[in-house]
Structures are given as C-alpha cells and as structure tokens.
N, C-alpha and C positions, 0 to 999 in steps of 0.2 A: 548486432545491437539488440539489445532488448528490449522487448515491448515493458508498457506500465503493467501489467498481468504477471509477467516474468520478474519485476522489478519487488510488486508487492511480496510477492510468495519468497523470493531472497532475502528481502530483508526480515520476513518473520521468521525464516528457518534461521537463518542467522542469528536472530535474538533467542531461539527455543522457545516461539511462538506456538500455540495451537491456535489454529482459524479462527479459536471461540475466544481466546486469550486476545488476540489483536482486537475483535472486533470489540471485545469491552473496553479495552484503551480505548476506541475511536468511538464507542457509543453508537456502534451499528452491530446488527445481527451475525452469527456466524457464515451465515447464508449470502450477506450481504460480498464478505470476506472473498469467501468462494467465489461469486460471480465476477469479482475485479478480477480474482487471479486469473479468471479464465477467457476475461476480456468477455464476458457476457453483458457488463455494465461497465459503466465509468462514476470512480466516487466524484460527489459535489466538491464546489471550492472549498467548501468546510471541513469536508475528510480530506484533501488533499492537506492544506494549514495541518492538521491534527497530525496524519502522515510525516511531515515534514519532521515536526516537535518531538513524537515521539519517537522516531528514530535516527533523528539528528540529518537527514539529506537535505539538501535546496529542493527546491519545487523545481527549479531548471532543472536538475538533473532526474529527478523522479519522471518528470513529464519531456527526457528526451530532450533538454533545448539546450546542454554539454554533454562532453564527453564523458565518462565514468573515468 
C-alpha cells in the first residue's frame, strides 16, 4: 500500500509534472512539493481539496481510507 508521499509523487509523474509545476498548481513552493513526497510533512486541508481537483482522485483514496 502506499503511503500519501508515494501517492503525491505518482500522480505527478504521471501527469509529467515537475515538483515546481505541481507546486504552482497547488500554490505552494517547490520545496513544499518535495517534503510531502518524502513524508517530511503533511499538506493542509486546503492542499489536500486542491490535490484532489487537480488531479481528479477522492481524498479517500489519496489519504488511504480505499482501496486503489
């Protein structure tokens, strides 16, 4: 199963994302970007919403609470 770290960094390779590209969709730094994927941090309710929108996932499943 994969963590939300794992999950971030899939769905941006998937779209042919750069770190810096996601993070302007979501209006966080690239930096920011980085640390979710590496589960150094966790995004707000607000980056999660944004997450969802822009990459078309539920929030259930981004955060683990179904199956892929």
């Amino acid at each position: 199963m994969e963590n939300l770290g794992e999950k971030l960094k899939s769905l941006r390779i998937d779209r042919g994302w750069t770190q810096s590209k996601m993070g302007e969709l979501l209006s966080v730094s690239q930096d920011t970007v980085s640390l979710w994927e590496r589960n150094k941090s966790l995004p707000d309710l607000g980056a999660v919403v944004r997450i969802c929108i822009e990459c078309g996932v539920s929030a259930d499943w981004l955060l683990g609470l179904e199956e892929d």
